[in-house]
C-alpha positions as semicolon CSV with decimal commas, in nm:
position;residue;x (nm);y (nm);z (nm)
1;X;8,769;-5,572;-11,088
2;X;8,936;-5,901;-11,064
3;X;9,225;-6,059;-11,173
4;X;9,280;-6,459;-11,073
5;X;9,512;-6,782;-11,128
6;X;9,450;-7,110;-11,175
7;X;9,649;-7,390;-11,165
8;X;9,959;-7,243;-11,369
9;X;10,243;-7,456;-11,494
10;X;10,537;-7,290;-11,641
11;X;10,821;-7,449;-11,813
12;X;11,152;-7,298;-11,899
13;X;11,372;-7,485;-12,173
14;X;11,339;-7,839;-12,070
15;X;11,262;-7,723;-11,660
16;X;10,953;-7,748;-11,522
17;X;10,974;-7,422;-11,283
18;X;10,639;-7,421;-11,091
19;X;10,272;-7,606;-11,106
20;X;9,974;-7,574;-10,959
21;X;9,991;-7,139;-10,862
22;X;9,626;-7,012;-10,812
23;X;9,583;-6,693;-10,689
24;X;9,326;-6,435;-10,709
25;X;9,319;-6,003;-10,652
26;X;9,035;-5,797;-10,643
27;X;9,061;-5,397;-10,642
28;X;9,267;-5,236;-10,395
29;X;9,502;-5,547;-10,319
30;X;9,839;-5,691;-10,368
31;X;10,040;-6,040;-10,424
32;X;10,412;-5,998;-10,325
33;X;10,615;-6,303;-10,424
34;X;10,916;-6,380;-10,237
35;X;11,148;-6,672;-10,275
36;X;11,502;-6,779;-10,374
37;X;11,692;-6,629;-10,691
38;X;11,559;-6,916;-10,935
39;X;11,220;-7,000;-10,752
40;X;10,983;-6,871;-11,011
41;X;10,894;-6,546;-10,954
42;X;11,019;-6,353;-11,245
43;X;10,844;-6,674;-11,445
44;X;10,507;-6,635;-11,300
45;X;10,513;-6,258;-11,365
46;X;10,613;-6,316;-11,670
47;X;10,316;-6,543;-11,745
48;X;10,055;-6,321;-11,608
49;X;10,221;-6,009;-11,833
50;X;10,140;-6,212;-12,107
51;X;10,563;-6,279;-12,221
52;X;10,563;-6,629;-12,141
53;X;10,292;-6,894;-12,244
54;X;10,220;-7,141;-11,966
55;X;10,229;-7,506;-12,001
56;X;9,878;-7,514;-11,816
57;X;9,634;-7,330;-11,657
58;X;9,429;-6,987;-11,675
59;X;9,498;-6,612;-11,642
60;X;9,149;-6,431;-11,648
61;X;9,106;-6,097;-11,601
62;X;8,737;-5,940;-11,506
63;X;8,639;-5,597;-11,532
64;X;8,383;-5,346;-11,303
65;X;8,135;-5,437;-11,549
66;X;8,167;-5,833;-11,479
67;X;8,313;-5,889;-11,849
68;X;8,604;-6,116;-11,818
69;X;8,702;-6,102;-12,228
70;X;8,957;-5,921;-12,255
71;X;9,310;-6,074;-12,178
72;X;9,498;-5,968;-11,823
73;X;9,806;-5,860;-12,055
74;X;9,635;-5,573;-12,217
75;X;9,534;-5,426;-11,890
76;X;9,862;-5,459;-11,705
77;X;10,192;-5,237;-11,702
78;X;10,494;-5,485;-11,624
79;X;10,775;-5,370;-11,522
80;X;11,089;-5,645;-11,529
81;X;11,435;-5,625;-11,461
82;X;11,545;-5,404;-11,752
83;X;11,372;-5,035;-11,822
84;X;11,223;-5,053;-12,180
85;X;11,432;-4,705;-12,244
86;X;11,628;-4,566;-12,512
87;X;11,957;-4,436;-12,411
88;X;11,994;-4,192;-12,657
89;X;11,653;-4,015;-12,632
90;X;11,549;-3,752;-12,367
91;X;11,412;-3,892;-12,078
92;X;11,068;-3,690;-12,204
93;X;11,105;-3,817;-12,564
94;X;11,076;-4,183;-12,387
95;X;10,775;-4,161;-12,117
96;X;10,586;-3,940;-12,458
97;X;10,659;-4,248;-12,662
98;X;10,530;-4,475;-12,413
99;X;10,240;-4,248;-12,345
100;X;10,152;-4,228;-12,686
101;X;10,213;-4,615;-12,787
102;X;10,013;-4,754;-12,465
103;X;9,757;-4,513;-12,430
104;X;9,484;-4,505;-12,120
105;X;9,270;-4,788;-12,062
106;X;8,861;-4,679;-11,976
107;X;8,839;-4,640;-11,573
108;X;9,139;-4,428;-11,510
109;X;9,358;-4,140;-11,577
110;X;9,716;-4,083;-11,601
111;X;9,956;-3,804;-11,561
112;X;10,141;-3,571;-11,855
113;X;10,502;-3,602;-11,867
114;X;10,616;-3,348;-11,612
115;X;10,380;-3,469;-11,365
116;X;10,487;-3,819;-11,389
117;X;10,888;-3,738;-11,426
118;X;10,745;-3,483;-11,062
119;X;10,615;-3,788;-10,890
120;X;10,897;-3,994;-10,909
121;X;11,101;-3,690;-10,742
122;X;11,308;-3,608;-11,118
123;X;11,111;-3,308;-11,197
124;X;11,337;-3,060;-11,414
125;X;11,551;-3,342;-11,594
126;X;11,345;-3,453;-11,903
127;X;11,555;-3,251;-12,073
128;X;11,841;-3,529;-12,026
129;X;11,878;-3,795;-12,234
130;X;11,829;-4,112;-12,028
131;X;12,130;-4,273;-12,069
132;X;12,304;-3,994;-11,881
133;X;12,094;-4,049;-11,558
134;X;12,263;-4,281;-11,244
135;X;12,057;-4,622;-11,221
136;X;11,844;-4,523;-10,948
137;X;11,751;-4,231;-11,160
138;X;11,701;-4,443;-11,463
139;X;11,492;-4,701;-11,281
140;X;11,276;-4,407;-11,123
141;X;11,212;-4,282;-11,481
142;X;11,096;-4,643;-11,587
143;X;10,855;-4,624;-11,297
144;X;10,741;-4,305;-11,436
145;X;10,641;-4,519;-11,721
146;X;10,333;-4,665;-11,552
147;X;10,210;-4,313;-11,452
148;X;10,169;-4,176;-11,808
149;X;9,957;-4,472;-11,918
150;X;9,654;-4,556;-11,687
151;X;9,707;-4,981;-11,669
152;X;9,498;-5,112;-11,368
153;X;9,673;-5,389;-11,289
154;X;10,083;-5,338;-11,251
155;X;10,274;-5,655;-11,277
156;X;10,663;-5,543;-11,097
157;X;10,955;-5,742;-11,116
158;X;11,215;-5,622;-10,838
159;X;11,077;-5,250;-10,890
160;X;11,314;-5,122;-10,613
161;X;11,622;-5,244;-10,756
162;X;11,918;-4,984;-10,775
163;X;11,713;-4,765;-10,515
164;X;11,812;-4,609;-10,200
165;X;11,605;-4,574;-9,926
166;X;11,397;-4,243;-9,987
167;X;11,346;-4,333;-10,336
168;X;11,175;-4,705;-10,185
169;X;10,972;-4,494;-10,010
170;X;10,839;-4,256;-10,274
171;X;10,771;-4,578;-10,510
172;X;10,591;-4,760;-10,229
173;X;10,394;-4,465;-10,222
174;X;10,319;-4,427;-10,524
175;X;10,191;-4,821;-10,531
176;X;9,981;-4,782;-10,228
177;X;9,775;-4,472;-10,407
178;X;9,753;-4,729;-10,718
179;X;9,599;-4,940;-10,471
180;X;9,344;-4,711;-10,291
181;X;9,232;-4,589;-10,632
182;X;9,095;-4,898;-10,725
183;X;9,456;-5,064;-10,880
184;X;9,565;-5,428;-10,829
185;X;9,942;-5,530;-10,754
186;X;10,154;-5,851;-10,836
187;X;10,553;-5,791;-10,759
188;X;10,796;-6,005;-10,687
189;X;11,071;-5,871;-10,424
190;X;11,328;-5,965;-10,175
191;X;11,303;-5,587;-9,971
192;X;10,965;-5,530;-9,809
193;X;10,789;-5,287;-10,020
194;X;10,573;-5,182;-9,727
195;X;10,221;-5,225;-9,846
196;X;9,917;-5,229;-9,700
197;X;9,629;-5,468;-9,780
198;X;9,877;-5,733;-9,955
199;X;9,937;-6,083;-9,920
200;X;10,241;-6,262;-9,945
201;X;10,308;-6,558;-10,181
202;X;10,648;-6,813;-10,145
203;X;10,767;-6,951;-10,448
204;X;10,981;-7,270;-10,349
205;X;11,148;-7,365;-10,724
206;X;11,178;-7,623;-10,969
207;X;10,903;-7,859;-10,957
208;X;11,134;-8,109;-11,212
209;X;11,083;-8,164;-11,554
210;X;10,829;-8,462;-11,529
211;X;10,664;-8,342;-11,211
212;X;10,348;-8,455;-11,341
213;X;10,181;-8,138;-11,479
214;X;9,910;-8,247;-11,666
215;X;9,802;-8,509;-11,440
């Protein structure tokens, strides 16, 4: 399994953000991107999720099999700055619509609501809507999200945000097993997320509006 970059522009409103981003992941490993509020990261991601078209360049995903034709999007969970939750409903009625809606992609399995709400250390609170849960207990929940739904590759925006220490290290666990079983990894942080087998990419900021991408 493979996922890879080449040569991406991307282009906010009239702002040329970043050009010229290759990068490519094979099973097992992880891109962290680090940079400045405003640098690009939450752009690139973004882009590779499939929620922002790029001004140039490639996003090609390629399977176990070698067959590169489906599109990186529909094999990725993202998970950005908000939680894709409804307040109102339980916090089971939400990971079963999700796990319903998304479904498992072939080469993996995911977990049944308990299990996933157990993982993410909130076992005995899907009762609860979500809306009455803190925000580290909300954002835990959304991270439950990629367990009910086998995805291989997760695309994570700032997934430790509103988290205190033990919960960082229950979530970097959890992304290390995606890892070992065969998962690939892009975030974007500014806290180490303590990975193993990951590389580290800097995104420096706006490239300018006419910075020449399609020479």
């Amino acid at each position: 399994m493979h996922l890879s970059a080449e040569n991406l522009a991307a282009r906010r409103g009239e702002d040329l953000i970043f050009t010229n981003v290759s990068f490519s992941l094979s099973s097992g490993e992880a891109l962290i991107l680090t940079g400045r509020n405003g640098s690009g990261k939450s752009t690139l991601l973004r882009v590779v999720a499939g929620l922002l078209k790029q001004e140039k360049g490639c996003v090609v995903f390629t399977d176990s099999k070698g067959e590169s034709d489906r599109p990186a999007c529909e094999v990725s969970h993202y998970l950005g700055h908000r939680n894709a939750m409804k307040s109102e409903l339980t916090v089971a009625e939400n990971l079963s619509f999700w796990k319903t809606f998304l479904g498992d992609m072939p080469g993996g399995s995911s977990l049944d609501i308990d299990e996933a709400a157990d993982a993410v250390g909130l076992a005995g609170i899907t009762h609860l809507p979500f809306g009455y849960l803190s925000a580290g207990q909300q954002r835990r929940i959304a991270f439950a999200k990629l367990l009910v739904a086998y995805r291989p590759i997760w695309i994570l925006d700032e997934p430790t945000a509103a988290l205190d220490a033990t919960a960082d290290r229950l979530l970097a666990q959890l992304i290390t097993a995606h890892q070992r079983s065969g998962g690939i990894v892009l975030a974007a942080t500014h806290q180490p997320l303590g990975l193993s087998n990951a590389r580290e990419m800097r995104m420096t900021g706006f490239a300018g509006v006419n910075a020449g991408v399609w020479g």
